[in-house]
Structures are given as structure tokens and as C-alpha cells.
C-alpha positions in Angstrom: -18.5 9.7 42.3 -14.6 9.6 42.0 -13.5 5.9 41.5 -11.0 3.9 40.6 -10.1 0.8 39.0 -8.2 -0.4 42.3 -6.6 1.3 45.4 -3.9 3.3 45.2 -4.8 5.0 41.7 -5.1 8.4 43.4 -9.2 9.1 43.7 -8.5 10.5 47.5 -5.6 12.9 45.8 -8.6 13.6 43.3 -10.9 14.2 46.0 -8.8 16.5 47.5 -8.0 18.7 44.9 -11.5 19.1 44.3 -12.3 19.9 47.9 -9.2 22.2 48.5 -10.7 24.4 45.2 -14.1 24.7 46.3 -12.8 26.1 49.9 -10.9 28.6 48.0 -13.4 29.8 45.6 -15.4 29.9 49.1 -18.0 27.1 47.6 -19.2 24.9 50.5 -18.6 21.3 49.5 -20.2 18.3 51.6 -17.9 14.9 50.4 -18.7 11.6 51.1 -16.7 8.4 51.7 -18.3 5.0 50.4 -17.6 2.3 52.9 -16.5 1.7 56.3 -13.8 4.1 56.3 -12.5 7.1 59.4 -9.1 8.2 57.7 -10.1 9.5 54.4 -13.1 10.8 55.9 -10.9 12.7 58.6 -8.7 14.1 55.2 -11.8 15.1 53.4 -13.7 17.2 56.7 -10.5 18.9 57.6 -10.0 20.0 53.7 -13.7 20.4 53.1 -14.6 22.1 56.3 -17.7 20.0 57.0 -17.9 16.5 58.4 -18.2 13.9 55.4 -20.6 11.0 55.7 -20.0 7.5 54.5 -22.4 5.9 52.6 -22.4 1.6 53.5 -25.4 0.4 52.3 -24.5 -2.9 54.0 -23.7 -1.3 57.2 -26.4 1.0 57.6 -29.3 -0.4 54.9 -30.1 1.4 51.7 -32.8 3.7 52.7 -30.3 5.3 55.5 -27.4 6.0 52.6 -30.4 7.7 50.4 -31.2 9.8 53.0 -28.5 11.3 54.6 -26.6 11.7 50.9 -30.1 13.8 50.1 -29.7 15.5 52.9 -26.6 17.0 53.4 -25.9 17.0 50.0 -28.6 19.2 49.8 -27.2 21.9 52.0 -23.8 22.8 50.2 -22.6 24.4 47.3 -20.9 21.2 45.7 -21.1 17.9 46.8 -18.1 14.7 46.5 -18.4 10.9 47.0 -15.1 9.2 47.3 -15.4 5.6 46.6 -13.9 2.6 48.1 -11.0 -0.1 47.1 -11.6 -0.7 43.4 -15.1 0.5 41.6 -16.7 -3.2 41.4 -14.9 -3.9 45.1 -17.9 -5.3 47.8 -18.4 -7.6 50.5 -16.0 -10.9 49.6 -15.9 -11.2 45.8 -19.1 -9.4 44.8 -20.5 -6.2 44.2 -22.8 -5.8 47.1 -21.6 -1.9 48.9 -19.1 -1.2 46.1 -18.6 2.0 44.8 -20.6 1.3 41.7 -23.6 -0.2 43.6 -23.8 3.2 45.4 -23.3 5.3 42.3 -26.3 3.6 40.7 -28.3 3.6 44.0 -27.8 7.3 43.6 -27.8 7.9 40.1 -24.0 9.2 40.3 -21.9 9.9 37.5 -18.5 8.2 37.9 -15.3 9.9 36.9 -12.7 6.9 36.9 -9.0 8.1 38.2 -7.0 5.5 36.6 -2.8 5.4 37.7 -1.6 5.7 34.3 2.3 5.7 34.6 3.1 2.4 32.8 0.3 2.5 30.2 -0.6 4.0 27.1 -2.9 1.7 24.1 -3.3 -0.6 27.0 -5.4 2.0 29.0 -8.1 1.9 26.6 -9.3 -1.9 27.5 -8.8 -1.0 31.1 -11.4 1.7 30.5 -14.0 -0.1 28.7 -14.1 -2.9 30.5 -14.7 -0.9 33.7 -17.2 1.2 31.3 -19.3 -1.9 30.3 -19.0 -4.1 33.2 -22.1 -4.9 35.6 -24.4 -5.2 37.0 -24.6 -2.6 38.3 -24.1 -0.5 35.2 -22.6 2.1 35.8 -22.5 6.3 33.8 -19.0 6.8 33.2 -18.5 10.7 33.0 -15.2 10.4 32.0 -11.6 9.5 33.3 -9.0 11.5 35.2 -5.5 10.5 34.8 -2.5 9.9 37.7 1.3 10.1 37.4 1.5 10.9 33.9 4.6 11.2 32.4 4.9 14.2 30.6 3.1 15.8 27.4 3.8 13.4 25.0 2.7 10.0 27.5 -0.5 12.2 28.4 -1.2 12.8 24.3 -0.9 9.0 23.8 -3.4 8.2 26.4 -5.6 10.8 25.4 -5.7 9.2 22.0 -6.7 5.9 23.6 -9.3 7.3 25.5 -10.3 9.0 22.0 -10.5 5.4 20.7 -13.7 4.4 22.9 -15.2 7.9 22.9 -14.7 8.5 27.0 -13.4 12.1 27.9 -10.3 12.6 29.2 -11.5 14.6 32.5 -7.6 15.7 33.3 -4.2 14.6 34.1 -2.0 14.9 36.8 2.1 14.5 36.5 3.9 12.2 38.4 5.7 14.0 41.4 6.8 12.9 44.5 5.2 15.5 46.7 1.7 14.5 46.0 2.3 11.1 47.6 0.0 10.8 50.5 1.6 9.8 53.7 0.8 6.4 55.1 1.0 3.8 57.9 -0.6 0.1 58.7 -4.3 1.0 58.3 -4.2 3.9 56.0 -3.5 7.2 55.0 -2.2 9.7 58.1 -5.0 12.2 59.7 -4.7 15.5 59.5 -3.8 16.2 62.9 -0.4 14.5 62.1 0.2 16.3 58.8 2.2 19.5 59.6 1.8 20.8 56.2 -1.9 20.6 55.1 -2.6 24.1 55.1 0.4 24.2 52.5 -0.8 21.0 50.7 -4.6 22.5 50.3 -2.8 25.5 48.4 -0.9 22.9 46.5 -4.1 20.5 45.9 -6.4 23.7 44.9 -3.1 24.5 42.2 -3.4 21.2 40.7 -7.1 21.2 40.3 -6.8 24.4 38.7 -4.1 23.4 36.3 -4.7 19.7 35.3 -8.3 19.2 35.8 -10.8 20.2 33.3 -12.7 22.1 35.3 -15.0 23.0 32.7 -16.5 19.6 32.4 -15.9 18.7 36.0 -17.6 21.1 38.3 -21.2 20.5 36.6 -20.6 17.2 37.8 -20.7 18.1 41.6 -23.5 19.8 41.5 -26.0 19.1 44.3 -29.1 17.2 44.2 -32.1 18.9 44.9 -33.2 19.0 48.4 -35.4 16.4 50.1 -39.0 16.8 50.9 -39.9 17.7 54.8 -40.7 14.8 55.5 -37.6 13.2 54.5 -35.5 16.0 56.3 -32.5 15.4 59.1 -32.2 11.7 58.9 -31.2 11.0 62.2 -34.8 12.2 63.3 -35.8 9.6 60.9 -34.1 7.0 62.6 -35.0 8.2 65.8 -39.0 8.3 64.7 -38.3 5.3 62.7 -37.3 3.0 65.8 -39.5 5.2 68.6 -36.5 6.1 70.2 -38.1 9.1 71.5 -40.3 6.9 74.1 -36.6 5.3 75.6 -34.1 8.4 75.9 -33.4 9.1 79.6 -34.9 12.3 81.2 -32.3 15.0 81.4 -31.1 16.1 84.6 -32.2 19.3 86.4 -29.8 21.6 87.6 -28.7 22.6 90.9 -31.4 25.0 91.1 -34.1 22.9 89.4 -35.3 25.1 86.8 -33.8 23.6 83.4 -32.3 20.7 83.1 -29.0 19.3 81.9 -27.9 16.3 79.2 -26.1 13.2 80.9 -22.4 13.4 80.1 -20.6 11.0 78.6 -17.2 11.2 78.3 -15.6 9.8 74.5 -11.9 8.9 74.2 -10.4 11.5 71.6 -6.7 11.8 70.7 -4.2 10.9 68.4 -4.8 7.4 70.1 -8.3 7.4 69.9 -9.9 9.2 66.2 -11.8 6.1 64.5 -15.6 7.5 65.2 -18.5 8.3 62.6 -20.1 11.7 63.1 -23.2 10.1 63.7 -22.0 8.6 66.8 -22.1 11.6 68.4 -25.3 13.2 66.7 -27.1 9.8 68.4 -26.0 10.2 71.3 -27.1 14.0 71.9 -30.3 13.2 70.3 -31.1 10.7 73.0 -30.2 13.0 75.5 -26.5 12.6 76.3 -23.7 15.1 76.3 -20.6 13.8 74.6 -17.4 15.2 76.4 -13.5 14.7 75.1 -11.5 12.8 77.2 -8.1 12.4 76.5 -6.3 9.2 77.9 -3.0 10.3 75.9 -2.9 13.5 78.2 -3.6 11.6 81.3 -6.9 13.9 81.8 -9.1 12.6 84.7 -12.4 10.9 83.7 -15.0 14.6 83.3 -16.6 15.1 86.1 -20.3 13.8 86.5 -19.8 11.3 83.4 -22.2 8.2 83.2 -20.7 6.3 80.7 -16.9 5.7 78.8 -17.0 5.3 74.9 -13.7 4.1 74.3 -13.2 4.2 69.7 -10.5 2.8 67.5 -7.6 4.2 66.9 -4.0 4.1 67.1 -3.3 2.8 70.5 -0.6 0.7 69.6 1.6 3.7 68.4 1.4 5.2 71.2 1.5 2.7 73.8 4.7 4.0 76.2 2.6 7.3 76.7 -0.7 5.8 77.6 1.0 3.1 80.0 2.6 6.7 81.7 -1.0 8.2 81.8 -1.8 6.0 85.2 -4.2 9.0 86.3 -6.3 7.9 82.9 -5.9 4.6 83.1 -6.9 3.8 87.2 -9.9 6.0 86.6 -11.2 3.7 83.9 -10.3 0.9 85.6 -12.1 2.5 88.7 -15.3 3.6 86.2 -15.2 -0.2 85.0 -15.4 -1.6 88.8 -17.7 0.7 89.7 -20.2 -0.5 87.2 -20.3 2.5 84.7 -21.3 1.9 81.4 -18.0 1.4 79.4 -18.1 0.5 75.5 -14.3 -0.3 73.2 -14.7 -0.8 69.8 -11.4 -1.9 68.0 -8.4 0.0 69.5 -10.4 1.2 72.2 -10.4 -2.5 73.3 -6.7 -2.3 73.5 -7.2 0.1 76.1 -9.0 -2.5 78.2 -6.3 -5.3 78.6 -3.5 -6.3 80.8 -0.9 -5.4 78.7 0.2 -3.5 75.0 3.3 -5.2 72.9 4.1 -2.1 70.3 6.3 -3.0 67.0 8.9 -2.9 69.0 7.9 -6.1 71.2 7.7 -3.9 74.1 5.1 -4.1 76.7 3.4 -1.7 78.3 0.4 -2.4 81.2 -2.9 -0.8 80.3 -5.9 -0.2 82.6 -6.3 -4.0 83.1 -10.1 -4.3 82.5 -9.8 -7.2 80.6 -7.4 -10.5 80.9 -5.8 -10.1 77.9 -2.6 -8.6 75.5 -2.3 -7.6 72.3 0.9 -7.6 70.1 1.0 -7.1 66.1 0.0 -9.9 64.2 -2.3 -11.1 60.9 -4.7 -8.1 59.2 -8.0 -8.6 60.3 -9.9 -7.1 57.3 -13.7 -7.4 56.5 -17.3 -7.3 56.5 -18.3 -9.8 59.8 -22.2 -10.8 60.6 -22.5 -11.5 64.3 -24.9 -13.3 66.0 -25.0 -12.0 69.6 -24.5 -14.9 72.3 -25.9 -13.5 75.5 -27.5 -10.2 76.7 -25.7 -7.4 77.3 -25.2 -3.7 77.7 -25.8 -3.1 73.7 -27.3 -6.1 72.4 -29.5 -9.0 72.9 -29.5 -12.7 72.5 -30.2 -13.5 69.0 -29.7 -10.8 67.4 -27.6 -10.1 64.2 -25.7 -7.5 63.2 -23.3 -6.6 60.3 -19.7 -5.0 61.2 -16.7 -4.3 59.9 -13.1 -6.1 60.9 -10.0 -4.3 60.7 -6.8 -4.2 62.7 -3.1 -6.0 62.9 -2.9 -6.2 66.8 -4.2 -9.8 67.7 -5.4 -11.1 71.1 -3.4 -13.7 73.6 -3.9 -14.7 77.1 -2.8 -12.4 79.4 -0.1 -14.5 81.0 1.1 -17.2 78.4 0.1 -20.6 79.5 -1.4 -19.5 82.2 -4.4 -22.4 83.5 -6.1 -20.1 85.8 -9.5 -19.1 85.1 -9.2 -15.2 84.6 -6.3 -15.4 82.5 -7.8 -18.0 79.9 -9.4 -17.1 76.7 -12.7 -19.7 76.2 -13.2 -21.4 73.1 -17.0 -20.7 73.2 -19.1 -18.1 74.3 -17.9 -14.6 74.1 -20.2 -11.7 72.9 -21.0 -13.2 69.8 -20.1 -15.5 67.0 -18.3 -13.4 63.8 -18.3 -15.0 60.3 -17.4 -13.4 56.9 -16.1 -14.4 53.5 -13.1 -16.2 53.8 -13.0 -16.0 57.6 -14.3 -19.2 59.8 -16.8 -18.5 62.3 -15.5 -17.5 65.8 -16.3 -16.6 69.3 -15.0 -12.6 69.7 -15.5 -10.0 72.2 -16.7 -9.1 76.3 -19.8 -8.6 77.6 -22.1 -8.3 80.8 -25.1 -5.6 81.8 -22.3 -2.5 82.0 -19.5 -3.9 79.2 -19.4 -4.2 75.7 -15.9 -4.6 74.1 -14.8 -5.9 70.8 -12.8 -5.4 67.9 -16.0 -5.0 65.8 -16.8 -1.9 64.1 -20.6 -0.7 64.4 -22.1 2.3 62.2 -24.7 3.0 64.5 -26.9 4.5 61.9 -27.2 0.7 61.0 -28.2 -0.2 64.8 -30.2 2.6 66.5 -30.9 0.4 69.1 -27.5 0.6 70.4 -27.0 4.4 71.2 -30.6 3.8 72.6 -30.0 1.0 75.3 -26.3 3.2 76.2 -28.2 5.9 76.7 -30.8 4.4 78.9 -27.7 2.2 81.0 -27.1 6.2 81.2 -29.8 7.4 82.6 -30.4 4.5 85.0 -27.3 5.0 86.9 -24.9 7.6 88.5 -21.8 9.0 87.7 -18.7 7.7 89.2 -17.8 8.6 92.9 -15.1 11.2 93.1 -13.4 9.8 96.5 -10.4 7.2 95.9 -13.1 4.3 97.3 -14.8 2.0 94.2 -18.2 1.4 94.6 -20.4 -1.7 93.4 -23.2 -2.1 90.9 -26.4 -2.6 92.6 -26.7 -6.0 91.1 -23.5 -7.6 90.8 -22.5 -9.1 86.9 -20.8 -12.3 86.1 -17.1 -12.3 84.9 -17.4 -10.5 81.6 -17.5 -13.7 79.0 -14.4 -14.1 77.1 -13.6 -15.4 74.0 -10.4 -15.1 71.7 
């Protein structure tokens, strides 16, 4: 487990390094994110050249993170777990899904990357207290050190660490060309670095020459594999929550002699990247096809597709080029009208409104699904429970689900003190109610029998019933008509229920 005593100490740099020397000694590494993260996952996959797997035990239950770290650990060479935010960091002031609650869930070593720049004796009660705080208690392997100095500030730390007999692990210098480029919701993803192949050779150099190596590759060593009948755990979920007796029955072909999955089509671009690989894995296992749609390129809905998964993103930076992608936009609209499944989660939902203010205050229409636009405002950051108002195309009355909150773009009516009807935002109803730490309870989020859109992020390892119920909406439908004319649900739905 590489943790830290806060954010910003340098464990994804760590993590890196690692992964970037195990791809060139040709050792297959399978890392891991703790938490409800997509950008240091999409770092680590792109370095690591397999998809890593975040481990929330709050959003997807203990057993799920036990399983699926036993099993693709398993199957590499090496494996890596990242951790989140600070190493005793949960949900509102506790422990509860921090990094250290997961490394003694999994019996994890943690190295501790500590940024050591303005420290020396001091680093010593820094270390111990991280050492003997918990619960949960935690192993502490050693420590690796960040921005040191030079020789002579790494040999007086060393002697600190000396001091409470805890190994000094390694120690990078402090240079501006490790610095990790950023923006409003986290590191950049690869796709926008135009230098990674040339900062994996610089990240496998560093390992090599400032990491003890020795001491540190026993330490991603992988566990020993699973037994059978604990194998893939997505057919565990699926046997766990007999999802086999609900997927939709493919589709034969135009001869009738095999049969096809039902495509659905996912948003994927540099506006639209914020998805767990699982997403995907559920929805082929319940007997979809998941097809890339670009909105950024204007691309036309796929043909044949059932459903529209809009994910978070980036929408907001690039909001001139996806109000100039009409062909997109008027064929979700059109798909939306027509009564085709359509879920937005997060930025997807930006996709859905009237209207997109970038940074810049300017606005820019957007497929007008929705009576709403969004401009830059608070952080929205943390775990929510919601408790689901009325049925809909994901979820049912009642129910209650944990999800994760984060995004700067807020929500206003779509025309500013508008009375009508269609452009208000209710005070009540909505999707559900939202509550965390810190954050007052709330109506949020769209629904009716074909809609589901909210800024809510769902790991749907944590809610197999949700990749189920799209998946039958799938199957119980038809794809959207190619001529220019919409077309009706068979039943019609109510407005979709607002809330702010």
C-alpha cells in the first residue's frame, strides 16, 4: 500500500515509478486505487498496461474489495494499491474507507511517502504518530521520501527515521519536472499528456536510482490466487444477486443462426472519461454490447443502440466544441424523446441541459434534455447516502444507496426567474434525497421509466441491480428510428421530476 500522510506528498509519483519499472523489466503489474477515484486510475492503467481497480469498501461493501483485489491481484507479476487523501482520511472525519482501513482489510504493508522538503528532526514525530495511530493499526514497511534537498537534508532525515527504527525505503530530489500536471478535479489523463512515453522512461530512472529496490519489490509481491469458487468476481456478483434469470435475450442475426449482444452506445472522449472498468464488464455480462460514442467529434448515435450512458467528465472545458457538435447533440435529444434509455452521471448531466457557462462565463446550448444550466460554482465533494424518491429507470422507491459527490459546475434554472413550470427547479421531489457529513439533506437529480440523471457517482459493483434493470429497459425496447421523425414511448412518462 503506498500512502501518505496527506495529499499532495507524492504517493501517485511513487506509484508511478513503480509501475513504469515493472513494464520495463517486462513484469506485469495490476495497481489499484483506494477510493472513489477515475484520474489516477487512468495514470496508473495507461503506465501499468492493465486497468486498475479501486478498492471502496463503502461504495462497493467489503466482501466486493476482497474479491476483486484477490483476484486480479492474483494474475500479475506485481501488484500496487495507491491510497487515497491522507492514510487515516474516510468518510467525514473518520476512518471508515481510508487507506489504512483497506490496508488492514487486506493485510497490506504500508510504505508511507512523506513530502519532506521543510523537515528534518521534525519528520520523526510525523512518522511515529502515523506509525502508532488507530484503529486500524496499521504495518508500516517503511517510508519513502519526496523533494529532498540534497545529500546532506536526505542524511539528516535518514537519521530521524534511524531514531524510531522505521527504514528509510528511498528518496527522491526535489525537481521541477516530476510535478504532475493538474486542473480543478485532479491530476491530467494520459490522453492529454504529450510526453508520457518520455515521463515512463523518466519514472522507471528514478525508481532505479532513488528507491531501494532491494527492500521494495518483495513488498509488491502478489497474493496467492483465490480458490475457484471465489474466481472472477463479477460472476460473483452476477450469481450473488441472480442476475442471470433478468439479462435480456440477445438478438439473432439477420440470418437467425447466432445471435447478437444489444448495443449500447457510452460517451467516451476527452469530455467524457470518468467510468469504472466494471461498468463495462456489467454491462456485457448482462448481455449488452458497449459501443464509443464520441459527442466531442459530433459522431451520430451507433446505429442499432438501445440505450445512451452518458459518464463524467470534463464537459465544461470543452463546451464551445460540443455546442458545435449539433449532429451529437439533436440525436440525443431525439434518443431522449423517443424514449430510449438514457443515464448522466456527473458531467454527463451537463450534457443534458439547456445551456453550459465555461470559466469564461460563456454559454453554450447543449442538447436541451433537461431545463437547466450549469456555470462554475462551490466544490461539491463527498460521500452522499441517497434515499430514492420515486421509481425509475435504475432504482426503486425506498431504496438507499451510497455515492460519491464531486464537481464545481452548480445547477440554476434554465432561464433566471423564469415562473413557468418547465423552467423551475422544485424544492422537493427529485430522484432522491442526498445527505453526507457536513452537507444538509437535499432533493438532487431527474428521473422517469427511461431517465436517470444526476450528479451522483455510482460504482456499480456496489449496486448490481442497476446495470441489471438498464439492461432489461434494453431489452424491452428498440433502437432509435433512423428517419428524421421522433417516435413516442408506448406508455407516455411524466415530466422527468426535478429538483435543484
Amino acid at each position: 500500500m503506498i500512502a501518505a500522510p496527506c495529499s499532495g506528498s507524492g504517493k501517485t509519483l511513487v506509484s508511478l515509478c513503480l509501475a513504469a519499472l515493472a513494464r520495463e523489466r517486462g513484469e506485469s503489474l495490476q495497481p489499484f486505487k483506494v477510493g472513489p477515484d477515475y484520474l489516477d486510475p487512468q495514470l496508473l492503467s495507461a503506465v501499468a498496461g492493465r486497468s486498475c481497480r479501486n478498492l471502496d469498501p463503502l461504495l462497493c461493501g467489503p466482501a466486493w474489495v476482497e474479491r476483486c483485489f484477490a483476484w486480479h491481484a492474483s494474475r500479475a507479476d506485481r501488484v500496487l494499491v495507491e491510497g487515497v487523501m491522507g492514510l487515516f482520511d474516510g468518510r467525514g472525519p473518520g476512518s471508515e474507507g481510508s487507506t489504512a482501513a483497506v490496508a488492514a482489510q487486506l493485510q497490506l504493508p504500508v510504505v508511507l511517502v512523506v513530502e519532506a522538503s521543510r523537515q528534518a528532526g521534525s519528520l520523526a514525530a510525523l512518522v511515529r504518530g502515523f506509525r502508532d495511530h488507530g484503529p486500524p493499526r496499521i504495518v508500516l514497511a517503511g517510508v519513502v521520501l519526496n523533494r529532498v534537498a540534497g545529500e546532506r537534508h536526505q542524511a539528516l532525515l535518514a537519521e530521524a527515521l534511524n531514531s524510531i527504527a522505521v527504514p528509510l525505503l528511498g528518496a527522491l530530489p526535489a525537481d521541477p519536472a516530476l510535478e504532475l500536471p493538474s486542473r480543478h478535479l485532479g491530476l491530467l489523463p494520459p490522453g492529454e499528456l504529450q510526453d508520457l512515453e518520455e515521463r515512463q522512461r523518466r519514472w522507471a530512472e528514478l525508481a532505479r536510482e532513488h528507491l531501494d529496490l532491494e527492500r521494495l519489490w518483495p513488498l509488491l509481491e502478489p497474493p496467492p490466487a483465490p480458490p475457484d469458487e471465489q474466481g472472477d468476481p463479477i460472476q460473483w456478483l452476477l450469481r450473488s444477486n441472480g442476475a442471470d434469470l433478468a439479462a435480456p435475450q440477445p438478438e439473432a442475426d439477420g440470418e437467425g443462426s447466432s445471435h447478437r449482444k444489444i448495443p449500447i452506445a457510452i460517451a467516451t472522449d476527452q469530455a467524457f472519461h470518468f467510468r469504472y472498468p466494471e461498468a463495462g464488464e456489467l454491462l456485457e455480462a448482462h448481455g449488452l454490447a458497449p459501443m464509443v460514442w464520441s459527442p466531442l467529434a459530433d459522431e451520430p448515435l451507433p446505429p442499432g443502440c438501445r440505450a445512451v450512458l452518458l459518464p463524467g467528465g470534463y464537459p465544461e472545458l470543452h463546451a464551445h466544441q460540443l455546442a458545435a457538435s449539433q449532429r451529437s447533440l439533436q440525436q440525443l435529444k431525439r434518443a431522449a424523446d423517443a424514449g430510449l434509455p438514457v443515464v448522466a452521471e456527473c458531467g454527463g448531466l451537463l450534457l443534458l441541459g439547456q445551456a453550459l457557462l465555461d470559466e469564461q462565463e460563456q454559454l453554450h446550448p447543449m442538447a436541451g434534455v433537461l431545463p437547466f444550466r450549469a456555470r462554475r460554482g462551490a466544490l461539491s465533494l463527498g460521500y452522499r447516502q441517497a434515499e430514492v424518491c420515486t421509481d425509475g429507470l435504475l432504482v426503486r422507491r425506498g431504496e438507499r444507496l451510497l455515492g460519491h459527490e464531486f464537481h464545481r459546475w452548480q445547477l440554476e434554472p434554465a432561464l433566471a426567474g423564469a415562473a413557468s413550470e418547465k423552467n423551475s427547479m422544485t424544492e422537493t421531489g427529485g430522484l432522491w434525497q442526498l445527505e453526507g457529513w457536513g452537507c444538509l439533506r437535499r432533493p438532487e437529480g431527474w428521473t422517469t421509466s427511461t431517465l436517470h440523471a444526476s450528479w451522483l457517482h455510482l460504482h456499480w459493483a456496489g449496486c448490481p441491480a442497476i446495470p441489471r434493470r438498464l439492461a432489461a429497459a434494453c431489452g424491452s425496447g428498440g433502437p432509435l428510428p433512423q428517419s428524421g421523425a421522433t417516435s413516442s414511448p408506448p406508455t407516455p412518462d411524466p415530466p422527468p421530476t426535478r429538483s435543484a
